[in-house]
C-alpha positions in Angstrom: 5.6 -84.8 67.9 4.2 -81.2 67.1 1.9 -80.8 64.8 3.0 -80.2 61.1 1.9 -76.3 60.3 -1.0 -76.1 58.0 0.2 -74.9 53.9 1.0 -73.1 52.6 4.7 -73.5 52.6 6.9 -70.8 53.9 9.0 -68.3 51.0 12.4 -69.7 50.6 14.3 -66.6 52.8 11.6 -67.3 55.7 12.9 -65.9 59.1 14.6 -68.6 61.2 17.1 -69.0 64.0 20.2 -70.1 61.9 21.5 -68.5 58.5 19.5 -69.6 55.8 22.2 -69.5 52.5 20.8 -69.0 48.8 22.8 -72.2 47.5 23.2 -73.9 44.4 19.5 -76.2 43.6 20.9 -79.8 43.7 22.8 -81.2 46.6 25.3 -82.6 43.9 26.5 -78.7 42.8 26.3 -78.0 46.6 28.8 -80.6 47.3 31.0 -80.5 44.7 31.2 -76.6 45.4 33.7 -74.3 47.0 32.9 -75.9 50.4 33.6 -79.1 51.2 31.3 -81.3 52.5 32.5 -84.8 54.2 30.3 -87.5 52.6 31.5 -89.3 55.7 29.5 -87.2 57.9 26.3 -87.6 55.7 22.8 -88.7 57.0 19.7 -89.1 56.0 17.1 -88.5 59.4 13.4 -89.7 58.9 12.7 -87.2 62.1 13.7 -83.5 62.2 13.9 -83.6 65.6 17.3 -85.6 64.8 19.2 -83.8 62.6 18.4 -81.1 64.8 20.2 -82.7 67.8 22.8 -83.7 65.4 23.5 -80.0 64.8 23.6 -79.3 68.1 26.5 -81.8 68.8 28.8 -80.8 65.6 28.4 -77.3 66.6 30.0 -77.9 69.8 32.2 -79.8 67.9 33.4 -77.1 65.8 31.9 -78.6 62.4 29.2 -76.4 60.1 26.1 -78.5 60.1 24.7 -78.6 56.4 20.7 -79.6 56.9 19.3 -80.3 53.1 15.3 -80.4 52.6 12.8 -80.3 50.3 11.6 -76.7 49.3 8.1 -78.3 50.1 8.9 -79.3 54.0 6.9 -76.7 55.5 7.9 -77.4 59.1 11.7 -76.1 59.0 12.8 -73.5 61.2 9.0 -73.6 62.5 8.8 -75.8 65.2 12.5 -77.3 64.5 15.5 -75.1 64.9 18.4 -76.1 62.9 20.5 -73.7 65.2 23.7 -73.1 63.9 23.0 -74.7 60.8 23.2 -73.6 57.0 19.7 -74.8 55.5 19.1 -75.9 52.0 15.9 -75.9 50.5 16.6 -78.0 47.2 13.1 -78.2 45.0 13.5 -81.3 43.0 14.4 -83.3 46.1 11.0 -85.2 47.2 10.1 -87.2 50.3 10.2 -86.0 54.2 13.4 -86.9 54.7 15.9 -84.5 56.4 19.6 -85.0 55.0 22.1 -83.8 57.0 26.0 -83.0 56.3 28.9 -81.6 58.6 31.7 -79.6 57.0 34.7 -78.4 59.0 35.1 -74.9 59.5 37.4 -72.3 56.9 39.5 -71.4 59.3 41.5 -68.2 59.4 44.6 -69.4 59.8 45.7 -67.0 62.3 47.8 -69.0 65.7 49.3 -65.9 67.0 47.5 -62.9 68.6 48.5 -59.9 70.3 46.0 -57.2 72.7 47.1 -54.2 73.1 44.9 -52.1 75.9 44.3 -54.9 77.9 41.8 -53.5 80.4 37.8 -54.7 81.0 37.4 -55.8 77.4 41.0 -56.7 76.6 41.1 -59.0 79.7 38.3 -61.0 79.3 39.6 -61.1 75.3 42.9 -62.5 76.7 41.1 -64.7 78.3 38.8 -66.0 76.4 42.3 -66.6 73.5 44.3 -68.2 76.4 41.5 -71.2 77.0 41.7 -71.6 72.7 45.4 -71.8 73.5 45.3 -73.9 76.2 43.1 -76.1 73.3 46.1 -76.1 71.0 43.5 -74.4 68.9 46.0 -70.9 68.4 49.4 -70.8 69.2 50.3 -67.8 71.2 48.9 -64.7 72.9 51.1 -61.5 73.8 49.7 -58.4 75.5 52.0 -55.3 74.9 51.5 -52.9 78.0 53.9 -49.5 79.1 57.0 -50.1 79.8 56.2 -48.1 83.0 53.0 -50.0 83.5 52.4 -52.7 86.5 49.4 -54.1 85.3 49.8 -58.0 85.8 47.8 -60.3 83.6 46.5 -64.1 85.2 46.9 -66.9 82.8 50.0 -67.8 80.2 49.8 -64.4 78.2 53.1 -63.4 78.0 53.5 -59.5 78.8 55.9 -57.3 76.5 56.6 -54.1 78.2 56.9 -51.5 75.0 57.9 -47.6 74.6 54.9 -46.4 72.8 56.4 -43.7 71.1 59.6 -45.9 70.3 58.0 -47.9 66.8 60.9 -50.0 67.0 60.4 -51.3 70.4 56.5 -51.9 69.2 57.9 -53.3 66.1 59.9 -55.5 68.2 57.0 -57.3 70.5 54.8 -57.8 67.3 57.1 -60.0 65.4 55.6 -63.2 64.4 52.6 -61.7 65.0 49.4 -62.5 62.9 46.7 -60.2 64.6 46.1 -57.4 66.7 43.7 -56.6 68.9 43.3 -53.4 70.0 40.9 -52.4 73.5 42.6 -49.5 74.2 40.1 -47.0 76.0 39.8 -43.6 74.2 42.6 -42.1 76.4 45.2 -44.4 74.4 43.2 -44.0 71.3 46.5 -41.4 69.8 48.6 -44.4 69.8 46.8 -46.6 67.5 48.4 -44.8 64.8 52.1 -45.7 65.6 51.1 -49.4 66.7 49.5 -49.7 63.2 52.7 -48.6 61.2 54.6 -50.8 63.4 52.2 -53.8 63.1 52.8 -53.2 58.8 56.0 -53.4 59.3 56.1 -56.5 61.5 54.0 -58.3 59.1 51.1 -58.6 61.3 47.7 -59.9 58.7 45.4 -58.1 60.6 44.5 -54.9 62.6 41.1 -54.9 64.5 41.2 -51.2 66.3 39.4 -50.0 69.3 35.2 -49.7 68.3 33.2 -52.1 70.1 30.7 -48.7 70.3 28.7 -47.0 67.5 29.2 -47.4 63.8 32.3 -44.6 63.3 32.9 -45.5 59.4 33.2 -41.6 58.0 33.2 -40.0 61.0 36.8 -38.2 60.1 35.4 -34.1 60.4 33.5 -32.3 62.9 30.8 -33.6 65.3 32.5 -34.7 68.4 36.0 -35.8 69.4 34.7 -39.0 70.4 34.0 -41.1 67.3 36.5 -38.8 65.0 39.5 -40.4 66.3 38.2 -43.7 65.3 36.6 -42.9 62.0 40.4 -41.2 61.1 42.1 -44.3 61.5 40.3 -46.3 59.0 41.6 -44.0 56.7 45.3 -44.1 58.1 45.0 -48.7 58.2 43.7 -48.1 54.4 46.9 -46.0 53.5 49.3 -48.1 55.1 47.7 -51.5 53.4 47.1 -53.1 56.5 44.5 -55.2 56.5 41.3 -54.8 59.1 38.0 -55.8 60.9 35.9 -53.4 62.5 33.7 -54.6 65.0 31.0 -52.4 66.3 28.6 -53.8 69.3 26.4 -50.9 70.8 27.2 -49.6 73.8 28.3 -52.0 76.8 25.4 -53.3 78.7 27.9 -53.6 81.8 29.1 -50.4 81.4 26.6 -48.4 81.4 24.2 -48.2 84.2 26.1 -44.8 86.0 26.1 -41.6 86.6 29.1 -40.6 84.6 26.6 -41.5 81.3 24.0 -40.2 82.9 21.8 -43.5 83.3 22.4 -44.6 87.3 19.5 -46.6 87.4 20.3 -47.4 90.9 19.7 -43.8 92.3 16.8 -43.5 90.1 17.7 -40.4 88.7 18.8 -40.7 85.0 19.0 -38.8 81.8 18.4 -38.8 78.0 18.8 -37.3 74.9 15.2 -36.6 73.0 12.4 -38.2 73.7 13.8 -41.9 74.7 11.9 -44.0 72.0 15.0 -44.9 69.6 15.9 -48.2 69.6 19.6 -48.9 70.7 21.6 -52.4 70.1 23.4 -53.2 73.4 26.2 -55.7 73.6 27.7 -56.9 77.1 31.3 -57.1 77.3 32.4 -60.8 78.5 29.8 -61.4 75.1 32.1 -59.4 72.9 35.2 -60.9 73.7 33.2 -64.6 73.0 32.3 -63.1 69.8 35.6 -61.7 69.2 37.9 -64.8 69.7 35.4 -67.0 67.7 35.0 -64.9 64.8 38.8 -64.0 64.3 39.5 -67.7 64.6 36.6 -69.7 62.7 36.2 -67.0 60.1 38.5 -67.4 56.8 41.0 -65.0 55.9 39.3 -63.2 53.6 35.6 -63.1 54.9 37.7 -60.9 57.8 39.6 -58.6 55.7 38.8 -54.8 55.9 35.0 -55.5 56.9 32.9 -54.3 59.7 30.6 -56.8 61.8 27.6 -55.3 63.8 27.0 -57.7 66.9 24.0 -57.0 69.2 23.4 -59.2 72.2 20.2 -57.3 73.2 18.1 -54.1 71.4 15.1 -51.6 73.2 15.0 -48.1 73.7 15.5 -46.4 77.2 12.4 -45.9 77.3 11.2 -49.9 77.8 14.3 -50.5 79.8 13.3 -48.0 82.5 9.3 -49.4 82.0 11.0 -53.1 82.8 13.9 -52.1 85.6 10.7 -50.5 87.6 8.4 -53.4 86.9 11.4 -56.3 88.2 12.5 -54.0 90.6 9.5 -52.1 92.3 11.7 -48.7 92.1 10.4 -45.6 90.3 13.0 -44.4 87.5 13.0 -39.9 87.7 13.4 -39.5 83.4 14.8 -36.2 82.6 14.7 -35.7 78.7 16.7 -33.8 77.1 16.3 -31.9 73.3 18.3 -32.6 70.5 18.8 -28.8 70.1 20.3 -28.1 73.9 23.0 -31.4 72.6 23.9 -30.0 69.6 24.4 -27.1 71.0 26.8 -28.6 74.0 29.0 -30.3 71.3 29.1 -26.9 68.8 30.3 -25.8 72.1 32.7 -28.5 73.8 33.5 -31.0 70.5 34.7 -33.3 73.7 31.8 -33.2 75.9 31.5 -37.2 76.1 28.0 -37.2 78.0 26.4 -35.0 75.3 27.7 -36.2 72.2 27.1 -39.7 73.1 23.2 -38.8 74.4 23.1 -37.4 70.7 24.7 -40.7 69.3 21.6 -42.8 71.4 19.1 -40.6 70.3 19.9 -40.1 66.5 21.7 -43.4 65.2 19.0 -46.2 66.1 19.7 -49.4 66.4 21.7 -52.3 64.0 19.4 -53.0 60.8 21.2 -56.7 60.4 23.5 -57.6 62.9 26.2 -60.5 62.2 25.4 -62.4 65.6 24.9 -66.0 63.3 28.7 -66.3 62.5 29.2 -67.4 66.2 27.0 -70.3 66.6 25.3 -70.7 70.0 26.6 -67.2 71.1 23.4 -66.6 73.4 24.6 -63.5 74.9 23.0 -61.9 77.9 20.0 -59.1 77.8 19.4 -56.1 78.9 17.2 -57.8 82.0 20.6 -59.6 82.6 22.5 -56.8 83.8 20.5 -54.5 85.4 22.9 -53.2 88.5 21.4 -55.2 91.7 22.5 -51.9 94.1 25.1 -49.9 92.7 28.1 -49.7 90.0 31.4 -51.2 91.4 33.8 -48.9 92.5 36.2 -50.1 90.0 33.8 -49.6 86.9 32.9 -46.4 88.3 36.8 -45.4 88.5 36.9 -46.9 84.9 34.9 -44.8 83.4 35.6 -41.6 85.1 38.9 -41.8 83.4 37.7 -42.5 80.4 35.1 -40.2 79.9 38.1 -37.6 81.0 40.1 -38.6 78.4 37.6 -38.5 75.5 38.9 -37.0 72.2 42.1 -36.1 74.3 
């Protein structure tokens, strides 16, 4: 057994590794709430180190784990990690005893999903929704792609061939419908609009656009092409009454080590905006979609409604990443840094010069204050570290994002 840490006990909102809820004082209020607990499921565990192995195993069983302590237990959280866990720190209860409860999740209610943009992210999103289908956990997962498309899609998805400037025909592939997901890449970003109206008119619950980037909310003027066309659609889904969840993640950690960003860490040549000390949340993309599925399905209704969720699966500035790739590596990294001033003045310039404006974004915006990463319990995503390019980009990434960045603002 570790040792017990020395008093004084920590502040009720200590730091941990799970969520730590300000709850009603008595377990009895706390049970009787707006959650529902399963006395069933209740235990009381003389060890900590039990009722944290107990959370482990109703995690994976896709239960909340409810650990209740004294306000006086000093040790939560510090050696033991309730991961996953809501903890309640209840003053009048005495003794060392840990008491543990298991509630089922509040489910959204959603069974039928639809991507739209099914490229890198939308892929591994379908398939990440196909193996919760194949759980009898959702219902159904369509992916609407051109009609003059011959993308093919592995797995059960079934694949709707629409007219994207036909609303009908859109209309048409989203009946029955309960969410939308859209990855289109910023090249299909003018359709959004029409697949929006269509989705209201389908009945679809809720619209989750293409961000998985910075934090666009208000971006609807000047200042670049590339965020605008997102930040002008919130305003269009708020018009229209549709329902919405923003997600934003940073940008992709296994996206983004090439030359088209200026950042091919495998040449060693790469380049900057400023000085290459601002923090930056990164988020890998086979992360997101794990994030993605989880959240729209586990989440209620109304905790997902016209909200935004900032996820971060790793945060450091370009400056420590290039200190650590040449420390695990043994390769030098040529920096070349450049002002705020030349940037701003690229973008007065060329609103849709992708490379500048998002140098600007990585150099200005700074990283996620609170992120959102707790509502998907044992999420774990990868690091920077973990996707460091061994040699090179692949030639299909590489392809990917020269379109893209093409297309910006377009």
């Amino acid at each position: 057994m570790p040792p017990r840490p020395a008093r004084p006990d920590p502040p009720l909102h200590s730091p941990a590794n799970y969520a730590l809820h300000a709850l009603p004082p008595t377990l009895l209020s706390y049970a009787l709430g707006a959650t529902t607990l399963r006395r069933a499921t209740h235990k009381v565990c003389p060890a900590p180190v039990l009722a944290a192995l107990m959370c482990a195993a109703f995690v994976d069983a896709h239960w909340v784990p409810v650990v209740v302590v004294s306000a006086r237990r000093a040790h939560v959280g510090t050696p033991w990690s309730f991961a996953g866990a809501t903890v309640v720190r209840v003053p009048e209860l005495c003794g060392r005893d840990v008491h543990f409860w298991a509630r089922e999740h509040d489910m959204s209610g959603y069974k039928n999903f639809a991507i739209v943009g099914a490229r890198e992210l939308g892929r591994l999103t379908l398939a990440t929704l196909l193996k919760e289908q194949a759980a009898g956990t959702i219902d159904s997962v369509v992916v609407l792609a051109r009609a003059d498309s011959g993308s093919t899609f592995d797995g059960d998805a079934k694949v709707l061939r629409v007219d994207y400037v036909d609303k009908g025909s859109i209309k048409g592939a989203l009946a029955g419908v309960d969410v939308v997901i859209s990855t289109l890449s910023e090249t299909g970003y003018a359709v959004q609009g029409a697949v929006a109206e269509a989705a209201k008119e389908a009945g679809v619950k809720l619209f989750v656009p293409s961000e998985f980037g910075g934090v666009t909310e208000g971006a609807t003027g000047g200042g670049g092409g590339l965020f605008r066309a997102k930040g002008e659609l919130h305003g269009e889904l708020k018009a229209l009454g549709l329902p919405y969840a923003l997600f934003y993640t940073g940008p992709f950690l296994d996206w983004l080590w090439s030359e088209f960003v200026g950042l091919d860490l495998a040449s060693g040549k790469v380049s900057v905006g400023s000085d290459g000390n601002k923090q930056i949340s990164f988020t890998a993309m086979p992360d997101i979609a794990r994030y993605l599925t989880y959240v729209l399905i586990n989440s209620p209704a109304e905790q997902l409604e016209n909200r935004s969720f900032r996820l971060a699966g790793d945060t450091k500035s370009f400056n420590e990443i290039f200190k650590d790739y040449e420390e695990k590596t043994g390769k030098k990294v040529a920096v070349t840094y450049i002002l705020i001033p030349e940037l701003e003045a690229r973008i007065a310039a060329n609103p849709y010069d992708s490379l500048a404006h998002l140098q600007h974004v990585w150099a200005t915006a700074g990283p996620f204050v609170t992120t959102d990463n707790h509502l998907c319990p044992n999420w774990n995503p990868s690091s920077v570290a973990d996707n460091y390019p061994s040699e090179y980009v692949p030639k299909t990434v590489r392809r990917s994002i020269s379109q893209q960045c093409k297309g910006l603002g377009e």
